[in-house]
C-alpha positions as CSV (number, residue, x, y, z in Angstrom):
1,X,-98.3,-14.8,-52.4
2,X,-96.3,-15.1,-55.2
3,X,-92.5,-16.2,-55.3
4,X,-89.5,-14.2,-55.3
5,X,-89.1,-15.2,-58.9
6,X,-92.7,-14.7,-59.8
7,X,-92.1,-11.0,-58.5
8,X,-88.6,-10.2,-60.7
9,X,-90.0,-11.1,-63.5
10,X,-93.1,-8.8,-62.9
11,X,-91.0,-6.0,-61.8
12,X,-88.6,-7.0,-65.2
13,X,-91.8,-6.7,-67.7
14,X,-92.7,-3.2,-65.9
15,X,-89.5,-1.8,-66.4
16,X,-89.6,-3.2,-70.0
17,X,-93.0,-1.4,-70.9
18,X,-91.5,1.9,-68.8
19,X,-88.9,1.9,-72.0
20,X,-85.8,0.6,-70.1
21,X,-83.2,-1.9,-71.2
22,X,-83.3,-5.1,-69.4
23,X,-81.9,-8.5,-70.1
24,X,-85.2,-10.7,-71.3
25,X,-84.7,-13.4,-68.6
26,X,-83.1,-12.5,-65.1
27,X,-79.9,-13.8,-64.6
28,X,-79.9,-17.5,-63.1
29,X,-77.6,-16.8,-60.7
30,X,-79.2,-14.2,-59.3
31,X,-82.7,-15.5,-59.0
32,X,-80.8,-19.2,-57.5
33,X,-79.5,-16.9,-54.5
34,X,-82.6,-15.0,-53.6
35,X,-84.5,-18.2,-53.7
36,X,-82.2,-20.3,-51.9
37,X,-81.3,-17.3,-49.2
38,X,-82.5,-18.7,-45.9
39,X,-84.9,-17.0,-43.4
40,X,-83.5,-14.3,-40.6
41,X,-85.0,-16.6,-38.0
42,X,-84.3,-20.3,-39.9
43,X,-82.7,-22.7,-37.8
44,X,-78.7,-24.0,-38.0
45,X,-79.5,-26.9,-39.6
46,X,-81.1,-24.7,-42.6
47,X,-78.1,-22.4,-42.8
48,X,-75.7,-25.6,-43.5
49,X,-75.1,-25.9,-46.6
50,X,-74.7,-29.9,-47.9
51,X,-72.5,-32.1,-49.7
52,X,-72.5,-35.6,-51.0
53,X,-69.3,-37.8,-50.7
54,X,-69.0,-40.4,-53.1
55,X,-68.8,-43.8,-50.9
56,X,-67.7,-46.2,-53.1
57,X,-64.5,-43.9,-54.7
58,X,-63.9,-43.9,-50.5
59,X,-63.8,-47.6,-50.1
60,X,-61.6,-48.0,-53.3
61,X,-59.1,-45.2,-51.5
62,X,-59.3,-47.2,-48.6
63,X,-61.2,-45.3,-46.2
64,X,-63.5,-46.2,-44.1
65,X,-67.4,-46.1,-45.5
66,X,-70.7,-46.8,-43.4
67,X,-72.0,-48.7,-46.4
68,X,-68.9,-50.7,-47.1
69,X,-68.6,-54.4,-46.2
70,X,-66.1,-55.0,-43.1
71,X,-62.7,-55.0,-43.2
72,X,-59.2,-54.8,-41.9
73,X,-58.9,-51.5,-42.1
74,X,-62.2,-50.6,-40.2
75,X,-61.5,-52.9,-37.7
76,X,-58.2,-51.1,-37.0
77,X,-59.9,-48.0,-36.1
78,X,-62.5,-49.6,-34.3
79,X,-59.7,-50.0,-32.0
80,X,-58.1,-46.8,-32.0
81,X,-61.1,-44.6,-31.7
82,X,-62.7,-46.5,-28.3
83,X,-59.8,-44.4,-25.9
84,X,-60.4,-41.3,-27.5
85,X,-64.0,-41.3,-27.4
86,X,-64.4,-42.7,-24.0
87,X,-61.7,-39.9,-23.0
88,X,-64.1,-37.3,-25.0
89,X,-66.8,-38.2,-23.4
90,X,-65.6,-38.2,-19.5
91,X,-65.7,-41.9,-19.3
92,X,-61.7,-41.8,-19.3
93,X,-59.5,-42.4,-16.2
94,X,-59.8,-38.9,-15.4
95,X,-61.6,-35.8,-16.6
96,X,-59.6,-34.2,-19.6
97,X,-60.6,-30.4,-20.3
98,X,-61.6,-30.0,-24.2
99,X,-61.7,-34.1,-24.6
100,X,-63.9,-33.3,-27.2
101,X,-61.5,-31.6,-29.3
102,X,-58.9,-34.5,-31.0
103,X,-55.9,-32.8,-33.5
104,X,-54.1,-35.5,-35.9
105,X,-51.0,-34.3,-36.5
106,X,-47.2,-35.8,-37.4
107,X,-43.6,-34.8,-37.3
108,X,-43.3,-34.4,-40.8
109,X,-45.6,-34.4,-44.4
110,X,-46.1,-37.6,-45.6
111,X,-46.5,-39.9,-42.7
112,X,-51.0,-40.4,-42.6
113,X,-52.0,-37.9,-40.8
114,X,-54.9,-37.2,-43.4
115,X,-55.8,-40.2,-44.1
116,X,-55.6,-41.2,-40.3
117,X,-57.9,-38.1,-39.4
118,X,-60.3,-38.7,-42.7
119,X,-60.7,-42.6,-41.6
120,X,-61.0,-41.7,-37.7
121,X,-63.8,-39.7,-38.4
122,X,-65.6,-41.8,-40.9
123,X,-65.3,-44.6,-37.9
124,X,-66.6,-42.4,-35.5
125,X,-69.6,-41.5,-38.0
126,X,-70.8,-45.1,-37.6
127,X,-71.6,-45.1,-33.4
128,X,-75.0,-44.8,-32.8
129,X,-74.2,-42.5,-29.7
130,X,-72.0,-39.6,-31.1
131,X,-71.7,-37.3,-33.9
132,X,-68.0,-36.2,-35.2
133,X,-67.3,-32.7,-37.2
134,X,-64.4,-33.3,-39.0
135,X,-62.2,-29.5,-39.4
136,X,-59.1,-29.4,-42.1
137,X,-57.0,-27.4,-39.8
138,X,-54.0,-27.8,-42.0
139,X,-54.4,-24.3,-44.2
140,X,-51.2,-24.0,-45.3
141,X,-51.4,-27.0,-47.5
142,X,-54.9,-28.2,-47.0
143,X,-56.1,-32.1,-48.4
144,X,-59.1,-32.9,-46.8
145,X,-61.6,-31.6,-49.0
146,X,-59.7,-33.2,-52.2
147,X,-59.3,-36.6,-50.5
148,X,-63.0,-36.5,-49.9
149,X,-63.4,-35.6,-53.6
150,X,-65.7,-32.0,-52.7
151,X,-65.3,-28.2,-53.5
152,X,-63.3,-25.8,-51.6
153,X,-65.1,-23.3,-50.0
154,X,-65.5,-21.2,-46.4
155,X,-64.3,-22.3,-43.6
156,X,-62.3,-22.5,-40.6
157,X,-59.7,-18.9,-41.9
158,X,-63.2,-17.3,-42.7
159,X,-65.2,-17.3,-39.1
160,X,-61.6,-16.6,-37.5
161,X,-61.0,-13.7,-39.6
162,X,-64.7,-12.3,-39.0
163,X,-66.1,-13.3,-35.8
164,X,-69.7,-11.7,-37.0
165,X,-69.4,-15.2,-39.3
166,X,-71.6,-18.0,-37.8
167,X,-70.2,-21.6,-37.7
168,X,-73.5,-23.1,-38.9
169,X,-72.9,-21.2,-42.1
170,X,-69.6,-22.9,-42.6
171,X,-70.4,-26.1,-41.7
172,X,-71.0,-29.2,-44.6
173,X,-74.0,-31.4,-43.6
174,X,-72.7,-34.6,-45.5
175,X,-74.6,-38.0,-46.6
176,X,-73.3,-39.1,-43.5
177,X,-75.8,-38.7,-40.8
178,X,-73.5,-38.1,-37.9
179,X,-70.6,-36.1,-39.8
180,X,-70.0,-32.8,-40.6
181,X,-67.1,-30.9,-42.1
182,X,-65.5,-27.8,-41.6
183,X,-63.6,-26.7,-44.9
184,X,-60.2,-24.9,-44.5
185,X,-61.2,-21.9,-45.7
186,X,-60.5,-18.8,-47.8
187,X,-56.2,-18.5,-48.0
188,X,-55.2,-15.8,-46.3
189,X,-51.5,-14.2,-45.7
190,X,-52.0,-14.3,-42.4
191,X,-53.2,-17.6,-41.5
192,X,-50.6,-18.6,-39.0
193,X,-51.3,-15.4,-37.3
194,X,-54.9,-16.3,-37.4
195,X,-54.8,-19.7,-35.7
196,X,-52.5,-18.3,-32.9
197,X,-55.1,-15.1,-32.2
198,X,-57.7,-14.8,-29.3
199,X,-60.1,-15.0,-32.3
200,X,-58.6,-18.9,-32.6
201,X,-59.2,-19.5,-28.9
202,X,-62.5,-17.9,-28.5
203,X,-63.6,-19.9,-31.5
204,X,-62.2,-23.4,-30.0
205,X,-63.7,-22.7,-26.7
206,X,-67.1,-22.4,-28.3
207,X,-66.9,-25.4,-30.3
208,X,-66.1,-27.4,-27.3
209,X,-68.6,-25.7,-25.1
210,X,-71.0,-25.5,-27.6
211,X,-70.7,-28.6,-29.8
212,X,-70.0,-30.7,-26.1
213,X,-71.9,-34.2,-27.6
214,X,-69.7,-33.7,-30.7
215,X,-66.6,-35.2,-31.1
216,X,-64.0,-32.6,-33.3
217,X,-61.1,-34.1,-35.1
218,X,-59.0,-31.3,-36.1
219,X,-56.2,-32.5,-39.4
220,X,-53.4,-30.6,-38.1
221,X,-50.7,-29.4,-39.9
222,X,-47.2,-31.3,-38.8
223,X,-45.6,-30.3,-35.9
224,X,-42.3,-29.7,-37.0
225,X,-43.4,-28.1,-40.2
226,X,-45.5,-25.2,-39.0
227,X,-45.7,-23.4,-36.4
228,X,-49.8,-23.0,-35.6
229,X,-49.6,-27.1,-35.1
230,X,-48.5,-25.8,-31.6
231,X,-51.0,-23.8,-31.1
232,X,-53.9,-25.7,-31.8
233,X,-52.1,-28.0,-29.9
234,X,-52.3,-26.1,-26.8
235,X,-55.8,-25.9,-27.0
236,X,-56.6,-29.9,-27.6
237,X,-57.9,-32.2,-24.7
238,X,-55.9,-35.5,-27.0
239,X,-53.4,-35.5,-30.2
240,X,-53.0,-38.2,-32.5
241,X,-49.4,-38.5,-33.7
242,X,-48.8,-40.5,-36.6
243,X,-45.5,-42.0,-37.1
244,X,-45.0,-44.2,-40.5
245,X,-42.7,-47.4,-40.3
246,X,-39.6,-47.6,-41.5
247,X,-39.5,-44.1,-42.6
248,X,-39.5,-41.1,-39.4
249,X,-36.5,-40.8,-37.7
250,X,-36.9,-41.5,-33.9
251,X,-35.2,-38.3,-32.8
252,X,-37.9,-36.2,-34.8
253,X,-40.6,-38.4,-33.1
254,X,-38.9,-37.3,-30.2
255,X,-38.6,-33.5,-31.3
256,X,-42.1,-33.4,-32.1
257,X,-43.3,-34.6,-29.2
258,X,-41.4,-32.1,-27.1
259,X,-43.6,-29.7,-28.7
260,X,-46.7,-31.1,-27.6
261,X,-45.6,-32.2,-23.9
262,X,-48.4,-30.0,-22.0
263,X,-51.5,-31.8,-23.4
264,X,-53.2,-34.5,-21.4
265,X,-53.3,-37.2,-23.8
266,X,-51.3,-38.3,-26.6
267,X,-51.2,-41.4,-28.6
268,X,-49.1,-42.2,-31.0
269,X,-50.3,-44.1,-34.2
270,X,-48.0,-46.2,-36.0
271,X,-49.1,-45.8,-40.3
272,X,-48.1,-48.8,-42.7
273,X,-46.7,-51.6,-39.7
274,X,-45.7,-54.7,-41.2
275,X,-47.6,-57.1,-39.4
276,X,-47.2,-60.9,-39.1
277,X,-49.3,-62.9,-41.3
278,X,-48.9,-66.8,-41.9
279,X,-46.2,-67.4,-44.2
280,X,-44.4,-64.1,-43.1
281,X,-45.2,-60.3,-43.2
282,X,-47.7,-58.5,-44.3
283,X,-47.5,-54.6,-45.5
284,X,-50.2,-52.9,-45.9
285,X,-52.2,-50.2,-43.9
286,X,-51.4,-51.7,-40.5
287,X,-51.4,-49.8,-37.3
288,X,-49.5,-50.3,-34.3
289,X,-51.1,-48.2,-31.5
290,X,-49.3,-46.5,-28.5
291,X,-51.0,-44.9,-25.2
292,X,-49.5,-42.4,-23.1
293,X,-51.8,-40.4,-21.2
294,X,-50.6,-37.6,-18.9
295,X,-52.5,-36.6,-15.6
296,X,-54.6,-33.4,-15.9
């Protein structure tokens, strides 16, 4: 049988000879997508499309990479991630409804919560048990995609806007086995609207259900910034706040928790600790690292 390309360019010389005016190649464009358009009946993982981050610009950021040596860093989230995936995964002190879905959020801009949610699901990327899909939830001022140095795209706004829209479209398959990524989306006018919709829920609920051996980390917009932070809160089994030294005021740490009071578990992460070293402190990317876990 011959190819999609094989067959425009018959048709193309046919038309030619029949006297019409045609371009004397088809355009690239158009011949990539026909031959790159995926079978009605392909599976998920063929309707992803995929993306390669650049390790070593990550480990020079100070990320966490699979493939870099280990560090302080690393081992920092080592730590922070074994609660929340034991929580995730029912192996908590008690059952926790959507445990699976984890938001990062702050008070304020500026404070980590990026970085915290980029690094969080790098670490999780390296268990040999679980898969993560990291979502940039923040779509008012998204920075996940340009911290992980990739191309904007569809996304979270898109499948919320148009339920007919299938996740697996959306998602990035990454040069990380176990993570995906779930772009921000197209900018719409209405996007706090969006995230506070039944669309919003519907589409959480089936990630949860549907994704149930995944662990989602959602980068949140900050909770005292934007509204639709407390609504994706609402639907989260844990949130992440990150609190950066010396710098958030203690009553808006206070303020923004009050907006989050009726999820199960939060933890509070504290961004750029000085820590004790010999000789004195140490700054750096330190993190203290706060429990307080609420009784579903």
């Amino acid at each position: 049988m011959n190819s999609l390309i094989e067959q425009a360019a018959q048709r193309l010389e046919q038309l030619r000879q029949a006297g019409a005016e045609m371009p004397e190649t088809p355009p690239v464009a158009t011949t990539f997508a026909a031959a790159q358009t995926p079978a009605a009946d392909a599976p998920p993982s063929a309707l992803s499309r995929r993306v390669e981050i650049d390790l070593e610009a990550l480990a020079l950021a100070g990320i966490v990479s699979p493939n870099a040596p280990r560090s302080q860093i690393a081992d920092q989230f080592r730590v922070i991630k074994r609660p929340l995936i034991s929580n995730a995964m029912g192996k908590g002190p008690s059952m926790i409804a959507n445990g699976n879905l984890i938001m990062i959020t702050s008070a304020l801009p500026g404070e980590g919560k990026s970085f915290t949610a980029i690094n969080l699901a790098m670490s999780i990327a390296t268990e040999l048990d679980y898969t993560v899909m990291l979502v940039d939830a923040d779509v008012g001022r998204p920075s996940v995609m340009n911290m992980l140095g990739l191309p904007i795209g569809p996304g979270l706004l898109d499948l919320v806007a148009d339920e007919s829209q299938d996740l697996s479209r959306m998602l990035l398959k990454t040069n990380i086995d176990k993570l995906t990524i779930l772009p921000s989306g197209t900018p719409h006018a209405r996007a706090t609207e969006l995230l506070a919709s039944d669309a919003m829920t519907r589409l959480l609920n089936d990630m949860a259900k549907r994704y149930a051996d995944r662990i989602i980390i959602f980068d949140s917009p900050p909770l005292l910034l934007a509204t639709e932070s407390r609504v994706l809160a609402s639907h989260m089994g844990q949130i992440v706040m990150v609190v950066r030294a010396q710098k958030t005021l203690q009553s808006d740490v206070a303020q923004a928790l009050a907006t989050i009071e009726a999820c199960p578990v939060k933890l509070m992460l504290l961004n750029q600790a000085r820590t004790v070293a010999k000789g004195g402190y140490e700054n750096g990317y330190g993190y203290g690292y706060g429990y307080e876990q609420q009784q579903a």
